[in-house]
N, C-alpha and C positions, 0 to 999 in steps of 0.2 A: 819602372813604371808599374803598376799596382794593372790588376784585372779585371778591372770596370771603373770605372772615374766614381772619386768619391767624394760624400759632401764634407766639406767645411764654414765653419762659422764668419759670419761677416770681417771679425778683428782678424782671424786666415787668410782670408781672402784680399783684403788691403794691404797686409803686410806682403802677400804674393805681388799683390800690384806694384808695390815701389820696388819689389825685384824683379821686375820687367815682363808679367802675368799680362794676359790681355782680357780685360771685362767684356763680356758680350753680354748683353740686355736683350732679351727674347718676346720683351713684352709686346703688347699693342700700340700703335701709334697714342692712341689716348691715355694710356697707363706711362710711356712715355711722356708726353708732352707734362703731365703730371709732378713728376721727377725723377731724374737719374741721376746717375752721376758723372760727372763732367768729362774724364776720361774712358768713360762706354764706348763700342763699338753696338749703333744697334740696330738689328735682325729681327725681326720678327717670327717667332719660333716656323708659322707655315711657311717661309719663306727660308730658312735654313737648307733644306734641300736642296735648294736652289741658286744659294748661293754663298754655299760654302766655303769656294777657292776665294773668296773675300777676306776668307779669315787666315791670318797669317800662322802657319804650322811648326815654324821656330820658338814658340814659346808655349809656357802654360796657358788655357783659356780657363778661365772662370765665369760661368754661364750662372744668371740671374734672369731671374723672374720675379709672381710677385712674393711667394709662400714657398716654391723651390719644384712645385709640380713640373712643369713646362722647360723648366730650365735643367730636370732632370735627364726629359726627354733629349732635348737638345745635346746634354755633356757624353749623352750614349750613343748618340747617333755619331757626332763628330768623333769619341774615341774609336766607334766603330771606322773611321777613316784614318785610323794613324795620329788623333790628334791628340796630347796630354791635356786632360779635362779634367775639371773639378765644377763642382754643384754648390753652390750657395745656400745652404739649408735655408730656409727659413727667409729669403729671398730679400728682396728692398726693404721689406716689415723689419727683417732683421737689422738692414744696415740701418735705418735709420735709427732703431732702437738703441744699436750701438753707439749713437750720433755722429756718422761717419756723413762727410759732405755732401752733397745733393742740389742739383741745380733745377727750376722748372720753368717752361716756357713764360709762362702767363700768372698770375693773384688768382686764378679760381683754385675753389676748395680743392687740393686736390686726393686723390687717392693712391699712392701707392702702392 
């Protein structure tokens, strides 16, 4: 395990997932309702602290935001706890750029 979690790009981060990686979504309630993606786990970054033991420590996490700021904080905080962590560089913007799937509550415009 490497000495601070580090980023990877969205097609990393997918390919993690179908090897049994766990996405954590950090965003806001409304950046969520927005879109994510279907298999997320999602926290909202102030609420991390809080509710960490949520997050299952048997596998890689790959922490997402919306640009990678937030989600960065997150992958250090939790690797500060023993957990394998990775950053989504470039965060939703990226995956969707990559046109990786994405699901949203509702038709409003949204913003990822």
């Amino acid at each position: 395990m490497p000495n601070e979690p580090q980023p990877i790009s969205a097609i990393e981060a997918n390919e993690l997932l179908s090897s049994g990686a766990l996405l954590l979504d950090v965003r806001e309630n409304d950046e969520w309702d927005a879109g994510h993606s279907a298999v997320a786990l999602h926290i909202p970054l102030a609420e991390v602290p809080d509710r960490w033991s949520e997050i299952p420590n048997d596998q890689i996490v790959v922490c997402v935001c919306r640009v990678g700021g937030r989600s960065a904080r997150a992958a250090e905080f939790l690797f500060q706890q023993g957990y394998d962590t990775r950053n989504l560089a470039g965060g939703m913007l990226a995956w969707e750029e990559a046109g990786l799937a994405f699901i949203a509550a509702d038709t409003t415009p949204r913003i990822i």
